[in-house]
N, C-alpha and C positions, 0 to 999 in steps of 0.2 A: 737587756735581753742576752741571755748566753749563745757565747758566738757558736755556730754550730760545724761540727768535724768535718773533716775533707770531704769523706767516702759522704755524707747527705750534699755537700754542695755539689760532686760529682756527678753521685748519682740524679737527681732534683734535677740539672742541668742537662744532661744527657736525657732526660724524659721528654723534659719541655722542646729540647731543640729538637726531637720528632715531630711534634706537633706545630710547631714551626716552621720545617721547612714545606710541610703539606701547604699552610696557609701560604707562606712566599707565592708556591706555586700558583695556587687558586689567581693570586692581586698577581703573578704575573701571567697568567691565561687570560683575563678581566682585562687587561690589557692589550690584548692582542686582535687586534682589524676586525673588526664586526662580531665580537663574541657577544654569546646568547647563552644563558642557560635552556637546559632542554635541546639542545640545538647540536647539531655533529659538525662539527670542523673536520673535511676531508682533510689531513695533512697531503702535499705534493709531495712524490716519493723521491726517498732521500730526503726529509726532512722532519725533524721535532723537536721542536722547543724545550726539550727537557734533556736532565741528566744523562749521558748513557744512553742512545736511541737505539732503536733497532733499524738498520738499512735494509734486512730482508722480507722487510712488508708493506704492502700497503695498511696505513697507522689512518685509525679515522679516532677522534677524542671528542669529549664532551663533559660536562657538568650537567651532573643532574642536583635539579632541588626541587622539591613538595613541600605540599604543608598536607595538615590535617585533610582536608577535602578535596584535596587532588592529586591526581598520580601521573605517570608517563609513561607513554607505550614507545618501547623498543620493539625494533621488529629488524629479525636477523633471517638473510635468505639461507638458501640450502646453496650449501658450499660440499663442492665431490673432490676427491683427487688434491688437496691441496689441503696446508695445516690452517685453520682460523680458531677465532678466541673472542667473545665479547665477554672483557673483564671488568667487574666491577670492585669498586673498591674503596675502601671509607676516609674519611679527613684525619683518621689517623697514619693511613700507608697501608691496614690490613684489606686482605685479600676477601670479601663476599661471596662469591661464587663466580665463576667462568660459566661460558654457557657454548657449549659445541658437543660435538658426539661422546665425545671421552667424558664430561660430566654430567651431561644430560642426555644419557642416549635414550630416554623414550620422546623425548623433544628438542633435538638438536637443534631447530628455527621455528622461525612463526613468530606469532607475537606475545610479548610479555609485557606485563605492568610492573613497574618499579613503585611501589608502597614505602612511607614511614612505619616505623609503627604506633600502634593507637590508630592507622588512618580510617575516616568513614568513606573514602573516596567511593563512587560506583566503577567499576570496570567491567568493559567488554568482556561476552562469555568465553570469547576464543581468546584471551587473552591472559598467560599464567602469570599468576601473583609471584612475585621477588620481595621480598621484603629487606629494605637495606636495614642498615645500622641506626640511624638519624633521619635527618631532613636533607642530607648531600651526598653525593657520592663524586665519585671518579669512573667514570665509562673509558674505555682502550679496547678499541678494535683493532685487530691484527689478520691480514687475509696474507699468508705467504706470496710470494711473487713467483717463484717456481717456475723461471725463465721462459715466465708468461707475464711480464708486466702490464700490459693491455688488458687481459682476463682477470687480472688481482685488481686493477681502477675499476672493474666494472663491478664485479661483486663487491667491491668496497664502496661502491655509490648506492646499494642495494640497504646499505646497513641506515635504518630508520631512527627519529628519537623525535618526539614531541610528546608537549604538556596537552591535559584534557582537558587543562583551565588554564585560570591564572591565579599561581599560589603564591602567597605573599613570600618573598624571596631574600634572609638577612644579607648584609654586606659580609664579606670577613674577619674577621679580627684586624685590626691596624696593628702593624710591626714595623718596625725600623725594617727596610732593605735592605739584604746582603748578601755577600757571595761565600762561594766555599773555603776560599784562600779568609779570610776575614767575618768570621763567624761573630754572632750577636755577643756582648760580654755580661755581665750584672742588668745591661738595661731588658735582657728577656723576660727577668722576674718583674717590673713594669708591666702593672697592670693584667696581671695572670690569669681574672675571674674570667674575662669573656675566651681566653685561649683554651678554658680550661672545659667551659662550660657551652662552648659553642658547638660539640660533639663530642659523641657519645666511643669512650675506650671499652672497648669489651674486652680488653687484658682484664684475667684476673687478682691483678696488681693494681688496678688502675685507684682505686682507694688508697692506698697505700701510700703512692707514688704521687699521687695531686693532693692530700698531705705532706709530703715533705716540701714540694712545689712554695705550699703556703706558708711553712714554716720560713722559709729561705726569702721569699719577697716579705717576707714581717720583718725580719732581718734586715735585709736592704734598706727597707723602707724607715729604721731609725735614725739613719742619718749619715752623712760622707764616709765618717769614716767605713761603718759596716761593708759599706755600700765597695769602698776600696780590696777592703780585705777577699769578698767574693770574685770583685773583676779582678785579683791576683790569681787569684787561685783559679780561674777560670781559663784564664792566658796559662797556667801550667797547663790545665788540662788538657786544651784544644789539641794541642800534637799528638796527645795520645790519645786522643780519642782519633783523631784522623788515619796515624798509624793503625788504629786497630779496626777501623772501617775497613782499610783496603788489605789485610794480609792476618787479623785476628778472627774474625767477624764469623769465620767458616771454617770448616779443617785445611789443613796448609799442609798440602801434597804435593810432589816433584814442582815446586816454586809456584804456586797457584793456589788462590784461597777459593776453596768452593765446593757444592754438594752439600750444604748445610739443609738437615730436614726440615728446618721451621722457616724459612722463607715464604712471606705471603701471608702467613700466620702464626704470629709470632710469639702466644701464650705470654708466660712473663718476661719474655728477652725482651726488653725494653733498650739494651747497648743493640740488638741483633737491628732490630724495627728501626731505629735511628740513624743506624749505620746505612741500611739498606735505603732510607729518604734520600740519606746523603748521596751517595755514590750509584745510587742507579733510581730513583725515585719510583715510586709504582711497581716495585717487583711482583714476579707471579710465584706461585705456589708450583714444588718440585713436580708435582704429576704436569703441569704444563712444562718446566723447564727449572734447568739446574744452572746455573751460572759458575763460570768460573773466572778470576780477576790474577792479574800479574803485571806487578808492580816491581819484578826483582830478577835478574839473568839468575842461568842456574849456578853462577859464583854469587848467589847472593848480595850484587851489587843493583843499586837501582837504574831502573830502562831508562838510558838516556838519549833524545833522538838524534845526537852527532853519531853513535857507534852504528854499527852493523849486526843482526844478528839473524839465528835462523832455528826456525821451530821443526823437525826431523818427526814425522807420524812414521813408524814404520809399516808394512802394508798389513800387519798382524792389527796393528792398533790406529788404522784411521778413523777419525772422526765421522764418519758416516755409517758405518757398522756400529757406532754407539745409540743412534738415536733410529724412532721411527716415524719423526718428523723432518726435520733439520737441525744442521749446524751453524753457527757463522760464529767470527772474528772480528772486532772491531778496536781500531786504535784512537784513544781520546787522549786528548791534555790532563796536566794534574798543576793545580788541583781542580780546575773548573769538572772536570769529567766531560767536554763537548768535543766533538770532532778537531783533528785538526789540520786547518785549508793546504791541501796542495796543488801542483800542476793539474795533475792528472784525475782531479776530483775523486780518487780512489782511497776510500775511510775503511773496508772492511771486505773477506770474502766471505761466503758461504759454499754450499755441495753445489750449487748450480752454475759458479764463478768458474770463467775459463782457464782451470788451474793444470798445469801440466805435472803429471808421476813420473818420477826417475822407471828408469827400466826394470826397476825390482819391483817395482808399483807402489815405492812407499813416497811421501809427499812432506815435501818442502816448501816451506815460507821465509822468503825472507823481508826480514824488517829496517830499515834503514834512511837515511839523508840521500843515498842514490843505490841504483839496483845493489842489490848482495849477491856476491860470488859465491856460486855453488847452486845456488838457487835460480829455476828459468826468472826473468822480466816479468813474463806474466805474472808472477806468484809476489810480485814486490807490492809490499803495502810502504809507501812514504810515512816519515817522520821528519821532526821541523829539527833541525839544526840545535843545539845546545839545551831543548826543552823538554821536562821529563814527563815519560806519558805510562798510561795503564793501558793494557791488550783486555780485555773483554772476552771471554768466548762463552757461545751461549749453546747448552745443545736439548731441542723441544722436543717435545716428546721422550726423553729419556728412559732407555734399556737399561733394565736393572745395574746391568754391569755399572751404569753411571752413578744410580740410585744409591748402589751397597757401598759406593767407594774404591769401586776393582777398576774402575778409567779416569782418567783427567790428560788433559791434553800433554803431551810432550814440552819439557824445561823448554823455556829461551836460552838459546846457548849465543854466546856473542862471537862473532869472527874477529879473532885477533890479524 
């Protein structure tokens, strides 16, 4: 069998391990203390099990699955004054539909039926039809907290999910387990039919792409050596593909990759959709929020958590005058992308965080192993001693200004 070029084992590679790391998630949700499908796990605030969390909301999640003759009714309250989101979203990482005033303003709540398609299910008359992708999806409720944490549990216990049956329900694909630092190598091509064919890609590549998929495991599958030459070439790729998750992935403006328009849906970017599994799993689509990631001080040196450094908004360009929802900041580990433990349980701020403005009114953060000079106490975000981390900043609801490219947060500048 002719061995096949880099750019197909790359590309083939980089498809699958989208789909991949969706399932991880699934077997490691499936996992976790009394999961159910159809069923809402309130997360406890300040807490989620995944990539890159968000700490400024209360987070309720779930798995949804059907089959043919049965559907699931969500049922979302009327939420006032405060930003919410029930996002739904398919076993590939693409984005279905959000459902709050901004996308549904003739039906912001109430109840909804989640549908396969082809389904014959019966549903409630007061209940609008969603139709997902497949037979599963990804549910992510987000009710802001909006320095009402009390008010954000409560509306967050409000948000519904149950089956009108019982629909027969597959397992997920079986994958080797892995982390970010140590990604899957030649064994991902193993057994590809059920990865491939377990959900449905509505990229319009997606033929294309699970073609090449099959070329590359036929390959493997002739024998050691093949099988050698891809886990070679696979082990080059991984760093650049990692590099290009966190600093390629989006436009790379004053040290921060981010404002990319396809986020949440992601057409043919199949490196765009992968990256985003990776490094922040479940991303939303730009009309709910723009991300932006920083991986690098404004000398282009990478965040390291022994240094000191300090992010400078001037009061022309604060991060709250960009959004007409909210902002926040959040500091993770690299590569895992999860918080990381300090004293002072302190992972991230937002607009609602007790941050004090210099007298000109413009706003400083600083980043560090212990408080940063220059910067008040209040405004220190901890970093762990000798380990390198990504800053996160997320801002919802996005004003054009964020949207066109004309905002992104202020460089990390380090205090020498």
């Amino acid at each position: 069998m002719t061995r096949p070029d880099e750019k197909t084992i790359a590309d083939a590679y980089v498809y699958l391990l989208g789909r991949a790391l969706t399932i991880r998630q699934e077997h490691m949700d499936r996992a976790g203390p009394g999961f159910a499908y159809n069923a809402i796990k309130y997360n406890p605030l300040g807490s989620a099990d995944f990539v890159n969390p968000n700490f400024d909301v209360a987070y309720l999640e779930s798995w949804v699955a059907l089959d043919d003759g049965n559907a699931a009714i969500l049922e979302v309250p009327e939420v006032k004054g405060r930003y919410y989101t029930a996002q739904l979203l398919d076993e590939w990482g693409e984005v279905i539909t959000n459902i709050n005033e901004r996308v549904f303003p003739s039906k912001p709540f109430g109840k909804f039926a989640l549908i396969k398609p082809g389904s014959n299910a019966k549903i409630p008359a007061d209940a609008t039809p969603i139709m997902l992708h497949g037979s599963k999806a990804k549910l992510l409720g987000r009710v802001e907290l909006k320095g009402d944490p009390d008010g954000a549990v409560k509306l967050q216990n409000q948000f519904k999910l149950a089956s009108m049956g019982q629909p027969v329900i597959a397992a997920p694909p079986a994958i080797r387990m892995f982390d970010n630092k140590d990604l899957m190598g030649a064994d991902i091509f193993d057994d590809v039919e059920p990865k491939l064919l377990s959900a449905l890609d509505v990229a319009p590549n997606a033929g294309e792409m699970q073609q090449k998929v099959r070329a590359i495991a036929a390959y493997v599958a002739t024998g050691s050596d093949a099988r050698a030459v891809v886990d070679t070439q696979i082990k080059k790729l991984i760093p650049e593909f990692q590099d290009y998750a966190v600093t390629k992935v989006a436009p790379y403006r004053n040290h921060w990759a981010g404002g990319s328009p396809i986020i949440g849906q992601y057409g043919s970017d199949f490196w765009a959709r992968t990256s985003i599994n990776f490094v922040g799993i479940w991303g939303n689509n730009p009309g709910e929020v723009i991300y932006f990631g920083a991986t690098r001080d404004a000398d282009e040196k990478l965040l390291n958590g022994s240094n000191s450094y300090v992010i400078h908004f001037p009061a022309d360009k604060l991060p709250e005058n960009a959004v007409e929802g909210y902002w926040s900041v959040i500091l993770v580990g690299v590569p895992d992308y999860r918080v990381v433990p300090n004293a002072l349980k302190r992972y991230n701020f937002n607009n609602h965080s007790p941050l004090q403005k210099d007298p000109d009114g413009s706003l400083k953060i600083g980043i560090g192993p212990k408080p940063v000079g220059g910067a008040p106490e209040s405004n220190w975000l901890p970093s762990a001693e000798g380990k390198p981390f990504m800053l996160t900043f997320r801002t919802y609801v996005p004003k054009d200004i964020v949207r066109q490219g004309q905002w992104q947060p202020a460089a990390v500048t380090m205090v020498k």
